[in-house]
C-alpha positions as CSV (number, residue, x, y, z in Angstrom):
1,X,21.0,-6.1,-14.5
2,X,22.8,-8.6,-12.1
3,X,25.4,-8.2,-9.2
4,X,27.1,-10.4,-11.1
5,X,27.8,-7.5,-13.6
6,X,29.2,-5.1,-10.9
7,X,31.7,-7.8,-9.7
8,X,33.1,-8.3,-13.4
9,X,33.7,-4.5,-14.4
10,X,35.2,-4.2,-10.7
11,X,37.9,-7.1,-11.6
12,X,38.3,-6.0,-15.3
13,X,38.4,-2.5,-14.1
14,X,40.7,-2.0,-11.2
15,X,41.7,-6.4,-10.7
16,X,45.1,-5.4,-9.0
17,X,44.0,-2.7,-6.4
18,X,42.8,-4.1,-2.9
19,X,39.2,-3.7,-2.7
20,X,39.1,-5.5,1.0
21,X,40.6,-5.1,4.2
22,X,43.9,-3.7,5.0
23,X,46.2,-2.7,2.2
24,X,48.7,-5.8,3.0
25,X,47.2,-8.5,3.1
26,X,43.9,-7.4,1.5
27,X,42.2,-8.9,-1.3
28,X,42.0,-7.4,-4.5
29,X,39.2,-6.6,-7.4
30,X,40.1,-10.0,-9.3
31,X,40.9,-11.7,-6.0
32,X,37.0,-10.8,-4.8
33,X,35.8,-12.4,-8.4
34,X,38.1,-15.8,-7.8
35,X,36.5,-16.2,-4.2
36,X,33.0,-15.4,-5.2
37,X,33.0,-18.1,-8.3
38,X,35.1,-20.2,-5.8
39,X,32.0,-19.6,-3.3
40,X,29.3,-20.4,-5.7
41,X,30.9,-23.4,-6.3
42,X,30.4,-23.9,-2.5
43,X,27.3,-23.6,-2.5
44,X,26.2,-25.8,-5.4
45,X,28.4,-28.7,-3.9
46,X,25.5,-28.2,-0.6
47,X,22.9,-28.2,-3.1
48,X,21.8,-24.8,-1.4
49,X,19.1,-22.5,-2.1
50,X,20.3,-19.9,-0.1
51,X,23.2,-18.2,1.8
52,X,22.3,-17.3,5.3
53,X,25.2,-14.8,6.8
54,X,24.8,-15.1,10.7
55,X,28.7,-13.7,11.7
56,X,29.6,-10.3,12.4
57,X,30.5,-7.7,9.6
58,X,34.0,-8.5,7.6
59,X,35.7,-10.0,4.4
60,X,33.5,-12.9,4.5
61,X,30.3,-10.8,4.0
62,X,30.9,-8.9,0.7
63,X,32.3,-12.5,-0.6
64,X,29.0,-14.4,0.3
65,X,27.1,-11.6,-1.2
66,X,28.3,-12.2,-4.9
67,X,29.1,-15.9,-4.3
68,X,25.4,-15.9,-3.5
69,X,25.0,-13.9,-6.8
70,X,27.2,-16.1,-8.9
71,X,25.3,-19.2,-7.2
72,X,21.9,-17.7,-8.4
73,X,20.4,-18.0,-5.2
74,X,20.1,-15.2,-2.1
75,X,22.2,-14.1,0.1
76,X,20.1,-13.6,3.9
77,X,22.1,-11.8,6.7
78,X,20.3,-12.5,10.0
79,X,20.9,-11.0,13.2
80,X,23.8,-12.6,15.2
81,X,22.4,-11.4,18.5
82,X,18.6,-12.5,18.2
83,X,17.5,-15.1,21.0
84,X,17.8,-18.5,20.4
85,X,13.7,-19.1,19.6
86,X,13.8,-16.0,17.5
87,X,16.5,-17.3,15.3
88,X,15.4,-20.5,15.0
89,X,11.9,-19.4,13.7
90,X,14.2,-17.5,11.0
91,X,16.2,-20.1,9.8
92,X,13.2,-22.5,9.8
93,X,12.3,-20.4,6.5
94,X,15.4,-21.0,5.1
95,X,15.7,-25.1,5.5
96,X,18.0,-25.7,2.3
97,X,20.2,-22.7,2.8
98,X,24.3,-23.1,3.6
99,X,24.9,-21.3,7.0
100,X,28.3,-19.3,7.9
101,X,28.5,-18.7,11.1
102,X,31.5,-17.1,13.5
103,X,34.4,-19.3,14.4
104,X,33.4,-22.6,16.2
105,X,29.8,-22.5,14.6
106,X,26.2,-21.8,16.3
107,X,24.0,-24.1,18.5
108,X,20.4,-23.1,17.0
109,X,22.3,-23.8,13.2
110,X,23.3,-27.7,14.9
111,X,20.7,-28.4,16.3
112,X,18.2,-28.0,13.2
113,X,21.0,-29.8,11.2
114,X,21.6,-26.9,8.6
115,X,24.8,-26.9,7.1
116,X,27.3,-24.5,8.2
117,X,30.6,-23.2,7.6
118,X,32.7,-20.7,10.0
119,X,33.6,-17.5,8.0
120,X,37.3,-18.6,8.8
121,X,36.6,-21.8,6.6
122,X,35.0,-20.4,4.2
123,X,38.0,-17.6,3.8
124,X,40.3,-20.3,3.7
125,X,38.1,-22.0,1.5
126,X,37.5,-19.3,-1.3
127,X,40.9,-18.6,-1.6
128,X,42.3,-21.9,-2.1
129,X,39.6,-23.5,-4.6
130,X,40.2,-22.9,-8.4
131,X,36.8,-21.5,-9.6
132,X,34.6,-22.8,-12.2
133,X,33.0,-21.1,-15.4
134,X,30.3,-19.2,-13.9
135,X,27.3,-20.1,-15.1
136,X,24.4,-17.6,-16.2
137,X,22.4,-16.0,-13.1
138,X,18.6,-16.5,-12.7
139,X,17.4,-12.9,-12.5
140,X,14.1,-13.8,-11.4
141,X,16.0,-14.8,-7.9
142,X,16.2,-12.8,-5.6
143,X,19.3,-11.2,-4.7
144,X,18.7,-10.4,-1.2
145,X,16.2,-11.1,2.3
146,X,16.5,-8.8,4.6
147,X,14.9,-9.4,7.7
148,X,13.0,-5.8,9.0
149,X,10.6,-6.0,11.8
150,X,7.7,-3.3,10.8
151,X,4.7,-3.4,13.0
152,X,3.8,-6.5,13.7
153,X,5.3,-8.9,16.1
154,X,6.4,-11.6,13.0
155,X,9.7,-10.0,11.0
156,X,8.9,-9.8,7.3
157,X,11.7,-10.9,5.1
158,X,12.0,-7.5,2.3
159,X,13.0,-9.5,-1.5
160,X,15.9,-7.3,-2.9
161,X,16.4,-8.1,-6.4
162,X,19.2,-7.6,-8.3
163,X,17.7,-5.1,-10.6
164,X,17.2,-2.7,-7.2
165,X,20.5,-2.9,-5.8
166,X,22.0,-2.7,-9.5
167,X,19.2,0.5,-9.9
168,X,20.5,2.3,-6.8
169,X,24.2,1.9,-7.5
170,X,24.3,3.1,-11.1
171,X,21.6,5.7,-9.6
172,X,24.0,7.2,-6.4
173,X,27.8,6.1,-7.9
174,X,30.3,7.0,-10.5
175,X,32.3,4.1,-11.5
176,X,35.9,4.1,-10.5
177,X,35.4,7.3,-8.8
178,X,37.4,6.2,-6.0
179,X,41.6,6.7,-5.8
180,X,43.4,4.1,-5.4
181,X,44.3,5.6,-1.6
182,X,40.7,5.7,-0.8
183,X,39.5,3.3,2.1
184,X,35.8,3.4,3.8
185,X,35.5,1.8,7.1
186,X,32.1,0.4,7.4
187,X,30.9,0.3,11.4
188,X,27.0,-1.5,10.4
189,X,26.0,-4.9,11.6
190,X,25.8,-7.1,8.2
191,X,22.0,-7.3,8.5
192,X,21.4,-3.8,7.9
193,X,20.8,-2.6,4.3
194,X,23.5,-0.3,4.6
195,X,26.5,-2.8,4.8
196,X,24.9,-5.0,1.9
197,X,24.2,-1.1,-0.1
198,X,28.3,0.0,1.1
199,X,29.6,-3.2,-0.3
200,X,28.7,-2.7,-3.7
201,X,29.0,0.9,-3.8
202,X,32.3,0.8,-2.3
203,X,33.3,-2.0,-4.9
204,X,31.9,-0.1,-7.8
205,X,33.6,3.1,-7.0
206,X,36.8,1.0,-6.3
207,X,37.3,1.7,-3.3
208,X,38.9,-0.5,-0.6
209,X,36.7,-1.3,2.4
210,X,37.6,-1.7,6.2
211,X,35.4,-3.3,8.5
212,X,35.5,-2.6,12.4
213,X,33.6,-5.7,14.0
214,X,32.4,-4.0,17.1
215,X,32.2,-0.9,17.6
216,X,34.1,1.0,19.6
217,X,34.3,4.6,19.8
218,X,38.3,4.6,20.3
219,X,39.1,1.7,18.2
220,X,36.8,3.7,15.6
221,X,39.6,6.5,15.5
222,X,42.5,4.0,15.9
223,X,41.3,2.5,12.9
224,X,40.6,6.0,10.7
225,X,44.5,6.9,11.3
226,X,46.3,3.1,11.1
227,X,43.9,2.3,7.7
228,X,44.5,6.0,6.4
229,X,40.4,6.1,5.7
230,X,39.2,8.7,3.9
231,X,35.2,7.9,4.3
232,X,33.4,6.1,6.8
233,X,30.0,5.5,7.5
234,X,28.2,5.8,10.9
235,X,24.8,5.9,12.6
236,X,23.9,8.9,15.0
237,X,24.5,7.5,18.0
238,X,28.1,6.0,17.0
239,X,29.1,9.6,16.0
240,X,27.8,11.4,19.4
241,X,30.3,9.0,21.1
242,X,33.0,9.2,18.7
243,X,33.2,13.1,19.1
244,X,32.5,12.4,23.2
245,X,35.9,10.0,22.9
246,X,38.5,11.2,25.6
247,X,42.3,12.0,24.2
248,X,43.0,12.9,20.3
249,X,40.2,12.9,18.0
250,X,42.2,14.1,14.8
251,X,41.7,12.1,11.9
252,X,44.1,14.0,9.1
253,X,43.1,11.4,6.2
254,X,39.2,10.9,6.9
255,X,37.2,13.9,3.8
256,X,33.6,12.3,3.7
257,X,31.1,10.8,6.6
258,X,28.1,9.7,6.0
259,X,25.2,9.1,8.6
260,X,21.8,7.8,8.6
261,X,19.3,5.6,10.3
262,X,18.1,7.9,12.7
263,X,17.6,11.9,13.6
264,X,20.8,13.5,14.2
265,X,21.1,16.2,16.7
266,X,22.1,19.5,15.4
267,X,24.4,20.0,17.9
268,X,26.3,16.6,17.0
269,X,26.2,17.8,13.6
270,X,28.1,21.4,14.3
271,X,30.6,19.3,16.7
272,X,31.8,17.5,13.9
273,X,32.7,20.3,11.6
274,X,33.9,21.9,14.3
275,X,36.1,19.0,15.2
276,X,36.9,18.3,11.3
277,X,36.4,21.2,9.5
278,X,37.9,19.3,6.5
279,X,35.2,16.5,6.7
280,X,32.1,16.4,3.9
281,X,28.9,15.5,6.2
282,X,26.5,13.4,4.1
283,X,22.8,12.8,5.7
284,X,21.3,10.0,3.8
285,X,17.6,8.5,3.9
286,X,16.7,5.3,2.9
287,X,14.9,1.8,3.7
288,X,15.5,-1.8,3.1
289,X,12.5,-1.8,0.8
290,X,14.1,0.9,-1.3
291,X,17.4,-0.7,-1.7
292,X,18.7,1.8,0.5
293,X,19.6,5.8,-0.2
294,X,16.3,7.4,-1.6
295,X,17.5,10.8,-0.7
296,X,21.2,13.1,0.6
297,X,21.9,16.0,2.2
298,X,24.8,16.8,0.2
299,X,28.0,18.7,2.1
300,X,27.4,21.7,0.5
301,X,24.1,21.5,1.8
302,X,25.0,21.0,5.6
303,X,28.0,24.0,5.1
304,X,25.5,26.2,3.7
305,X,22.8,25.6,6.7
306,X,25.4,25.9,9.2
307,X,26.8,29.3,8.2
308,X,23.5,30.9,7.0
309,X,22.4,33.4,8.5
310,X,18.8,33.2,7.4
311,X,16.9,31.0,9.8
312,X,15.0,28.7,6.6
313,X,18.1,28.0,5.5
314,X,19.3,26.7,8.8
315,X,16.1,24.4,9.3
316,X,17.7,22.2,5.9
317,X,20.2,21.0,8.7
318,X,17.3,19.1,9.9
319,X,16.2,17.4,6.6
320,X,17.3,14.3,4.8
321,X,17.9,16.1,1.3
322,X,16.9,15.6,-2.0
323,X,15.7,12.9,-4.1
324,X,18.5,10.7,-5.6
325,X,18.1,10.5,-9.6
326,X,16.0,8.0,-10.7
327,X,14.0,8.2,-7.4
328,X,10.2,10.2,-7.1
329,X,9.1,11.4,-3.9
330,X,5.7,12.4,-3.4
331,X,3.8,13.5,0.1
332,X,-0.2,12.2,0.3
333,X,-2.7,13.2,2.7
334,X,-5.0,10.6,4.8
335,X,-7.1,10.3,1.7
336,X,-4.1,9.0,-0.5
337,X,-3.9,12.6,-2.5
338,X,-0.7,14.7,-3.3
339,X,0.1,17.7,-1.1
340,X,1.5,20.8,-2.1
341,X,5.4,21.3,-0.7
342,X,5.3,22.2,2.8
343,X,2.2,20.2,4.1
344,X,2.6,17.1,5.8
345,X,1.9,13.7,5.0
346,X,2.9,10.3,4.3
347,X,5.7,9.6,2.4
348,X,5.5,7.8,-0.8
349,X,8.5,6.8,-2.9
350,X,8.8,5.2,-6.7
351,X,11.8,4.4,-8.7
352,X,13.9,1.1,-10.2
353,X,15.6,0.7,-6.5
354,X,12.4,0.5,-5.0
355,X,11.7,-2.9,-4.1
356,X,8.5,-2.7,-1.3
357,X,8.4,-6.6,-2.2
358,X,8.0,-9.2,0.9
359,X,8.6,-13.0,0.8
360,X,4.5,-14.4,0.9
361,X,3.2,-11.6,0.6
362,X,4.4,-9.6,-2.8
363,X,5.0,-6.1,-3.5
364,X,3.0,-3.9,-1.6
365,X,2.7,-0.6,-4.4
366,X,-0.2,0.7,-6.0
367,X,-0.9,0.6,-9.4
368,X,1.3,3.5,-10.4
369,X,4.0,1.9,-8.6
370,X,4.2,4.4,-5.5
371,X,5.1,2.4,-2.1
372,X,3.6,4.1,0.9
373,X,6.7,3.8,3.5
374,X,4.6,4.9,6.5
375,X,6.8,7.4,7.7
376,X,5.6,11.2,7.6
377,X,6.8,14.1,6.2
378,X,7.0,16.9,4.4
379,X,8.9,18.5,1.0
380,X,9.7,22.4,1.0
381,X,9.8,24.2,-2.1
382,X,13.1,23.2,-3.1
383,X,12.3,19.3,-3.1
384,X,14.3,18.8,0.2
385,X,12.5,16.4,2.5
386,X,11.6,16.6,6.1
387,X,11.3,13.4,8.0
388,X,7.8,14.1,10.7
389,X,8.5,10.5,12.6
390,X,6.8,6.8,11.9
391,X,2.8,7.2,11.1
392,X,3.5,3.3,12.6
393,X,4.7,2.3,16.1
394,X,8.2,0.9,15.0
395,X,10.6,2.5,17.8
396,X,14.0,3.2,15.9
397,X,16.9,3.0,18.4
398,X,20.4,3.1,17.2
399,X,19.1,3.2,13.8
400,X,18.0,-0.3,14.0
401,X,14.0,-0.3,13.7
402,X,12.0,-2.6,16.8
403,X,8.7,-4.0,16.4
404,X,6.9,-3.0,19.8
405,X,4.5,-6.2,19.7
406,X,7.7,-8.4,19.1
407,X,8.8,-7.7,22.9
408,X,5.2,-7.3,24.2
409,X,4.8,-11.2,23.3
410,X,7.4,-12.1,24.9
411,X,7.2,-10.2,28.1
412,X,3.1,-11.4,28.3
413,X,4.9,-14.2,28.5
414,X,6.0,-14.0,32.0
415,X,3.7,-15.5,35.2
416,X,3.2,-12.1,36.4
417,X,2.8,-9.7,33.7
418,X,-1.2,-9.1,32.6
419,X,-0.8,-6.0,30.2
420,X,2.1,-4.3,28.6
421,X,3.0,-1.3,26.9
422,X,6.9,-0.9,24.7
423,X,7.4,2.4,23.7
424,X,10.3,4.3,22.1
425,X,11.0,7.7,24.2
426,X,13.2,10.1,23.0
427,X,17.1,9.8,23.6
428,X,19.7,12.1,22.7
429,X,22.4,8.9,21.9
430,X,20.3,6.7,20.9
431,X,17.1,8.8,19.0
432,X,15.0,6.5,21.3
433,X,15.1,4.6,23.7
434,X,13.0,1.5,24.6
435,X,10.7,1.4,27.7
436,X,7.9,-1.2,28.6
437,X,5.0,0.0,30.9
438,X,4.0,-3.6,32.6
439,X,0.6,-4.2,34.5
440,X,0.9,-7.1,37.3
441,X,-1.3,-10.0,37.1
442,X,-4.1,-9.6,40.0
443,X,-3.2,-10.5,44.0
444,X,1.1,-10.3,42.8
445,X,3.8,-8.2,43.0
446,X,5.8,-7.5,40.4
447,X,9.4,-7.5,40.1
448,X,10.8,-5.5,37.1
449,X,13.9,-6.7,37.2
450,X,13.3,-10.0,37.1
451,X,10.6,-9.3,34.1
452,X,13.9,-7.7,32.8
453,X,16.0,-10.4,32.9
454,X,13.3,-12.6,31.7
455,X,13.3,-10.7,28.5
456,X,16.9,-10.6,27.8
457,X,17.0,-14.3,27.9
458,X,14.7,-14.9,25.0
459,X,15.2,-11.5,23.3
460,X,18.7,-10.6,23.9
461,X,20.6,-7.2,23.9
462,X,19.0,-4.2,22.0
463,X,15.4,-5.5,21.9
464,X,15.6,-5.8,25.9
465,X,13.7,-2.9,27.6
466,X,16.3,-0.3,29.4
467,X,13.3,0.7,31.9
468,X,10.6,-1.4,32.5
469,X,7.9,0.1,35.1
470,X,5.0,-1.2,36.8
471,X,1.3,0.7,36.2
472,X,-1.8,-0.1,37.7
473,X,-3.4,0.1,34.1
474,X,-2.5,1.1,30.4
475,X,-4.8,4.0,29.0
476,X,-7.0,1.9,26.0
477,X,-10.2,2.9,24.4
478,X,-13.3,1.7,24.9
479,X,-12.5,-0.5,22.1
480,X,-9.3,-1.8,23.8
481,X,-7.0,-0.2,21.7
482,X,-3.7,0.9,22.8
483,X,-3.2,4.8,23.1
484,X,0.7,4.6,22.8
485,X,1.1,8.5,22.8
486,X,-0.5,8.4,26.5
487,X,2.0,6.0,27.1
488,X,5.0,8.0,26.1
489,X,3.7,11.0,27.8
490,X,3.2,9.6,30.9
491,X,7.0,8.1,30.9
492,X,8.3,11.4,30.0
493,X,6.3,13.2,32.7
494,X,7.9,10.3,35.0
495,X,5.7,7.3,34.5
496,X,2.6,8.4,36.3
497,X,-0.5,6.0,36.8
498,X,1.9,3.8,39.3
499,X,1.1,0.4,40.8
């Protein structure tokens, strides 16, 4: 199973219906095929080994993904907004790879002499080249890297082959399900396994996609009503300010919305339905090593937890769903045995889709094939699942998962800084939000904001601290290690052990 295979019954399928971008001009089923073989061909003229997306979400994304495909080599979204060192140490893994950048091209891409292409080129490009055949894909290549940050403070690059994402489709989409007036608008940075996961789902379904570049809550609604959407897909927080937007938040054409990434808050959950009592609210839970979606709460099931009565029933509002087919969920205790439903545990997950494979290191699943994701939980006794937090100490803000040690190395880094502490504390917008406790070298005095500042210039935007605060010490064992509860208690009991 290749993408390859989803791009050709797309085109033979529906070839004259606009898959991307507005209805005129937009780019159709066949038109996506003739720019992904005309992309390939791109690529092989570089002599690539690899596609690296560094540009914001757009047309140019789901073309790179099956050019990529069609080249037989992978496509690697990287984070547009990391700090120059940070990106550099990413692309440095990547050494043969074509680059598309934004317009006007990328400093860290020049100066390691990589070559590059702005996504406007390589628009203009695709469309005006005349493809060649295709030839056969290597299956044995990846499809896609996908940079996540786990626990420790070096990102591991998760190996997606084309058999998972091929897995998960057929697993969570009818073909052609979609009308020909459906349109999703897709709001997810293009290194997220949900844009890569929407882009062949949408395509498969046949169903035209709309990208919003930044978002925006009001722009978000603009764009619903002007592009006659009729699904979209958000993260938490983008829906708490979406329903929060001043002025008219009717949206007559918009029936499905799916969310994920991150706990929702009930109460953001009733305000929708409220607001859009036509809307079909779909919770899904998934990670980049499982290709995406493992599990949904369907909108029957939020409906039926909103309006019961019976307060069990209610409490599904606060789960993730059921298993999607194909997909095995099982809860283990500390000693690695099953649990009956109800009891917590870690969360272990086996199916096709699954990848749980990392580049140098290899596919981290037992010998039955179950990958332990490190997030707890539980099952009830109808199979939906519960999600109990990270058994890890990845903070997830904004649905985007942080690496705590990442931004302790770099704020270590400053002259005056001897400890540190980055914990995630909880946030109603955000699910968490990021906070460093900082200890002051010996004899100086501290200033957090400059500490602050200092770690926006190498880390940059979401991975900066919103609070950082100096204590005379961090609570440690005997042993040294970190007690990170302590550390989140005492910042949501207002940051006691003070400088």
């Amino acid at each position: 199973m290749h993408l390859t295979m989803l791009l050709d019954m797309a085109a033979d399928g529906f070839g004259d219906r606009v898959v991307l971008g507005p209805t005129k001009p937009g780019i159709t089923g066949e038109g996506l095929r003739r720019r992904s073989l005309s992309g390939a061909d791109i690529v092989r003229s570089h002599d690539a080994d690899a596609v690296v997306y560094l540009a914001v979400n757009g047309a140019a994304f789901p073309i790179a993904l099956f050019a990529a495909a069609c080249a037989g080599v992978p496509l690697v979204p990287l984070n547009y907004r990391l700090g120059r060192e940070q990106l550099a140490g990413m692309l440095r893994r990547h050494p043969g790879a074509l680059v598309l950048t934004e317009d006007g091209g990328h400093p860290v891409v020049d100066e390691l002499g990589m070559p590059s292409m702005s996504t406007a080129e390589w628009l203009s490009a695709t469309g005006l080249r005349t493809p060649e055949p295709a030839a056969t894909p290597d299956d044995a290549v990846p499809a896609v890297v996908i940079y996540t940050s786990g626990t420790t403070s070096e990102p591991k690059g998760v190996l997606l082959r084309h058999a998972n994402l091929v897995s998960y489709v057929l697993g969570s989409v009818e073909y052609a399900s979609a009308a020909e007036t459906d349109a999703a608008l897709v709001s997810v940075p293009p290194y997220h396994i949900a844009a890569v996961a929407n882009a062949i789902t949408s395509l498969y379904a046949g169903r035209r996609v709309v990208t919003l570049e930044q978002f925006d809550a009001s722009q978000w609604i603009e764009t619903v009503r002007r592009e006659q959407i009729t699904n979209a897909l958000v993260v938490p927080t983008m829906l708490a300010r979406i329903l929060d937007a001043p002025g008219d938040l009717s949206v007559p054409t918009l029936r499905s919305l799916a969310y994920g990434g991150a706990p929702m808050p009930a109460r953001v959950v009733r305000k929708a339905l409220e607001t859009w009592p036509q809307l079909d609210l779909v919770n899904a839970y998934g990670l980049t090593e499982t290709s995406s979606t493992i599990t949904v709460l369907t909108p029957e099931d939020h409906r039926t937890a909103v309006a019961s009565e019976d307060p069990f029933a209610r409490l599904r509002l606060g789960s993730v769903g059921r298993a999607l087919p194909g997909v095995e969920i099982e809860i283990r205790d500390e000693l690695g045995q099953p649990v009956p439903a109800g009891f917590r545990g870690r969360i272990h997950v086996r199916g096709d889709q699954v990848s749980a494979e990392y580049a140098g290191i290899g596919r981290l699943v037992d010998d039955d094939g179950w990958f332990d994701t490190r997030d707890e939980g539980f099952l009830d006794e109808e199979g939906y699942l519960f999600i109990g937090g990270r058994t890890d100490d990845t903070i997830i803000r904004g649905g985007e998962n942080i690496a705590p040690a990442e931004i302790e190395t770099v704020l270590l880094r400053h002259p005056d800084v001897a400890d540190v502490a980055v914990v995630g504390v909880p946030d109603e917008e955000w699910g968490q939000r990021l906070v460093a406790a900082v200890v002051p070298r010996a004899g100086e005095e501290l200033d957090v904001e400059d500490v602050r500042s200092f770690a926006r210039g190498i880390l940059r935007g979401s991975k900066t601290p919103e609070e950082i605060v100096a204590w005379s010490e961090l609570p440690r064992t005997e042993t040294g290690k970190l007690l990170r509860r302590e550390v989140v208690r005492g910042f949501e009991a207002g940051a006691p052990l003070p400088a």
